[in-house]
C-alpha positions as CSV (number, residue, x, y, z in Angstrom):
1,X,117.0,118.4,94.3
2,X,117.1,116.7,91.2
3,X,120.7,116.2,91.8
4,X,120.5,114.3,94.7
5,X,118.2,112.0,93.4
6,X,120.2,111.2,90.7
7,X,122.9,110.4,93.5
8,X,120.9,108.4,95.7
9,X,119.7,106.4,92.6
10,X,124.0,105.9,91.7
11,X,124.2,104.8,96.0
12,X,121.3,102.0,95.5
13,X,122.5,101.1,91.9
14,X,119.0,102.1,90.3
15,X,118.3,104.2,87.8
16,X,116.7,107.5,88.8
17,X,113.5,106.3,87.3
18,X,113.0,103.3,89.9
19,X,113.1,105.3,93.2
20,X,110.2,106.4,95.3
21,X,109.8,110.0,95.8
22,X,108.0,111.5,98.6
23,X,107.0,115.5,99.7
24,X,106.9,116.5,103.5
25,X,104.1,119.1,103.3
26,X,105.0,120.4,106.9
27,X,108.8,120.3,106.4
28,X,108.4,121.1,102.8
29,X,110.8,118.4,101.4
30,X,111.4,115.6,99.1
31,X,112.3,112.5,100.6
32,X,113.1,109.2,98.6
33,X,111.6,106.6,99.8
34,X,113.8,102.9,99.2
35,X,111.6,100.4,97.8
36,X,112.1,96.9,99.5
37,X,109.3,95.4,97.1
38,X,111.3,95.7,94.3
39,X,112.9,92.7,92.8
40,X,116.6,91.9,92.7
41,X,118.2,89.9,90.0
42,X,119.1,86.1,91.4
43,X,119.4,84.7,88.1
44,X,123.8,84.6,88.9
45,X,123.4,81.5,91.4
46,X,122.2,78.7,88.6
47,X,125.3,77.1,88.2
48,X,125.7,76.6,91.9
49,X,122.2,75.4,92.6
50,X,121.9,72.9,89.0
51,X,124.9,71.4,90.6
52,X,122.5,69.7,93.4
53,X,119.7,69.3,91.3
54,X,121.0,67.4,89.0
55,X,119.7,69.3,85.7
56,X,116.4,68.9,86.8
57,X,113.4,71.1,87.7
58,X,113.5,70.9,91.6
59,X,109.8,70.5,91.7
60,X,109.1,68.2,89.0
61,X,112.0,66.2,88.2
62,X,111.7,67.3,84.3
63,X,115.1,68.0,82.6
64,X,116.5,71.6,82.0
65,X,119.4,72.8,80.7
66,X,121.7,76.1,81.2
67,X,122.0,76.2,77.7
68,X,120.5,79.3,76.7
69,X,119.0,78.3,73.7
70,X,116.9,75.3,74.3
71,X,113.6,75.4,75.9
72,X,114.1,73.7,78.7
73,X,116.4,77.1,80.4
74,X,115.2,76.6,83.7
75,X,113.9,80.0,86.3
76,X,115.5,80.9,89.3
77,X,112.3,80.1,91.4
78,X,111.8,81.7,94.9
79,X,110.3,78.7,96.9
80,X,108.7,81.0,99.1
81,X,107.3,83.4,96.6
82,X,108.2,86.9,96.6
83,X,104.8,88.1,97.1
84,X,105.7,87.7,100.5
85,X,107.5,90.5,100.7
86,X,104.2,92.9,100.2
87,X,102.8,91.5,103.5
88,X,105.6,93.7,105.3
89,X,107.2,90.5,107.0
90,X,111.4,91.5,106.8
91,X,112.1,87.9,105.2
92,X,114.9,87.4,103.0
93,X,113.4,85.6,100.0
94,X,116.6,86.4,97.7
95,X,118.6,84.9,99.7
96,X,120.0,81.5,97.9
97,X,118.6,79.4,100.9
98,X,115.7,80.1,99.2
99,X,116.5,79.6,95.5
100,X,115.4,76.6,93.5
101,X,115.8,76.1,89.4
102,X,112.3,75.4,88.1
103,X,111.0,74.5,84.5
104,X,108.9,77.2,83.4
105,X,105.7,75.1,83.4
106,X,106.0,74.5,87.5
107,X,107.1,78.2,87.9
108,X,104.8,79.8,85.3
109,X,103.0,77.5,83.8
110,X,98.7,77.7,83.9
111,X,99.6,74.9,86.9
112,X,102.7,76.8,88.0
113,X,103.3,78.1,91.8
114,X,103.0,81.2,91.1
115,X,102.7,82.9,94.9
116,X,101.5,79.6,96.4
117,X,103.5,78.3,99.1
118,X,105.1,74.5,98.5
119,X,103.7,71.6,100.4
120,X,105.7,70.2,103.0
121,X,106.7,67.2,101.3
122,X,108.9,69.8,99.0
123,X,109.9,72.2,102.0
124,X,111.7,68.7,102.9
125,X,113.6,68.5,99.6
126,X,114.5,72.0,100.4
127,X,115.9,71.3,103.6
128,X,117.7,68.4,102.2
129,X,118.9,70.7,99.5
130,X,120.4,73.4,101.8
131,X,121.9,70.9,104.4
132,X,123.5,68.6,101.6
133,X,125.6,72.4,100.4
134,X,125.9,73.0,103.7
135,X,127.6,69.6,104.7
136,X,129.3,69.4,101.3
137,X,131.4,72.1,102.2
138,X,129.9,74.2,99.4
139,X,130.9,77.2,98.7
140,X,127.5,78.5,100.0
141,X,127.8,76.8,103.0
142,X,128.4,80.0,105.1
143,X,126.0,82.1,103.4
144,X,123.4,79.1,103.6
145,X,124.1,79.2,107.5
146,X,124.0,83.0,107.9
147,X,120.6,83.0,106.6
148,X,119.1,79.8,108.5
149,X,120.8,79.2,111.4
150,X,124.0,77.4,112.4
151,X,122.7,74.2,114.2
152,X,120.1,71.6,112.7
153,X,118.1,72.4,114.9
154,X,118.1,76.0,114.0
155,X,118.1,76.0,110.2
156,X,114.9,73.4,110.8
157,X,113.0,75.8,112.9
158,X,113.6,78.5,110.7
159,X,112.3,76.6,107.6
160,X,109.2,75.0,109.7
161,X,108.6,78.4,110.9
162,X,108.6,80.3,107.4
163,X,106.3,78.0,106.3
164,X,103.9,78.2,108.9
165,X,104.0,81.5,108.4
166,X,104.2,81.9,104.9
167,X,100.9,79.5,104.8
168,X,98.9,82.1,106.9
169,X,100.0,85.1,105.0
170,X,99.0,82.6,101.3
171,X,96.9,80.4,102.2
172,X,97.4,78.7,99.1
173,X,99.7,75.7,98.7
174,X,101.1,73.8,95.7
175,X,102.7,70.5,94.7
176,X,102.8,69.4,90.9
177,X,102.8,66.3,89.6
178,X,106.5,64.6,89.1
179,X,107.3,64.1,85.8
180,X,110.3,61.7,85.9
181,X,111.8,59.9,89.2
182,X,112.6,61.8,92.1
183,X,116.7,62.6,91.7
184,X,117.7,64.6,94.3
């Protein structure tokens, strides 16, 4: 048995450690249970995204850097948090439609986001965002339209529809102050 575990966690790339375990009392047998709360790494798409934004936070307009060593490093931000994920809707939140770079004071900072949901006036600038890669002939493009939709129209109900329902699941939304002019 332990075997097997140690095979399932090489088939989803975890260690052993991370996987759920369960026991069927009337079939007497352990079962693993895969865990889609945990988090996945997106940190790989910040070049790609700082190349719209400019170098700056997408929420606040303050400057970061990819430079590892200053303070300004930005976060690969989930827009819609993840938290959402624990309300047992199936919605994609790593997916890079949904991917912003944010300084760490808008993502974690004692006014940060944290799992509120963005006002609408920034689920614009990420609709703006996605549809200027998309239109750009980005790279992303394809993956971008996988995940929203293939028309306008689509990718705009998608976005208005996440929302609304992210809101209801939250409650909470959030819009910080802009530090420097708007740049994207």
């Amino acid at each position: 048995a332990r075997w097997r575990l140690v095979e399932r966690a090489w088939e989803l790339r975890l260690s052993r450690s991370m996987i759920s375990v369960g026991f069927d009392y009337e079939a007497k047998i352990l079962f693993t249970i895969d865990n889609k709360l945990r988090r996945t790494t997106v940190t790989g798409c910040r070049d790609a995204i700082n190349g719209y934004q400019k170098g700056r936070c997408f929420y606040c307009f303050k400057a970061i850097s990819l430079s590892n060593v200053e303070d300004n490093f930005p976060d690969v931000d989930h827009f819609f948090p993840h938290a959402l994920k624990r309300s047992g809707w199936e919605l994609n939140v790593d997916g890079v439609w949904n991917l912003v770079l944010s300084c760490k004071k808008c993502n974690r900072g004692t006014e940060g986001k944290f799992a509120c949901i963005p006002t609408l006036k920034l689920l614009q600038r990420l609709y703006r965002r996605n549809e200027f890669l998309i239109n750009s002939h980005h790279p992303l493009r394809e993956t971008l339209m996988q995940q929203t939709g293939d028309t306008i129209q689509q990718r705009k109900a998608f976005l208005n529809t996440t929302h609304g329902n992210s809101v209801g699941i939250l409650i909470h939304t959030w819009e910080p102050e802009e530090i420097d002019r708007p740049y994207f």
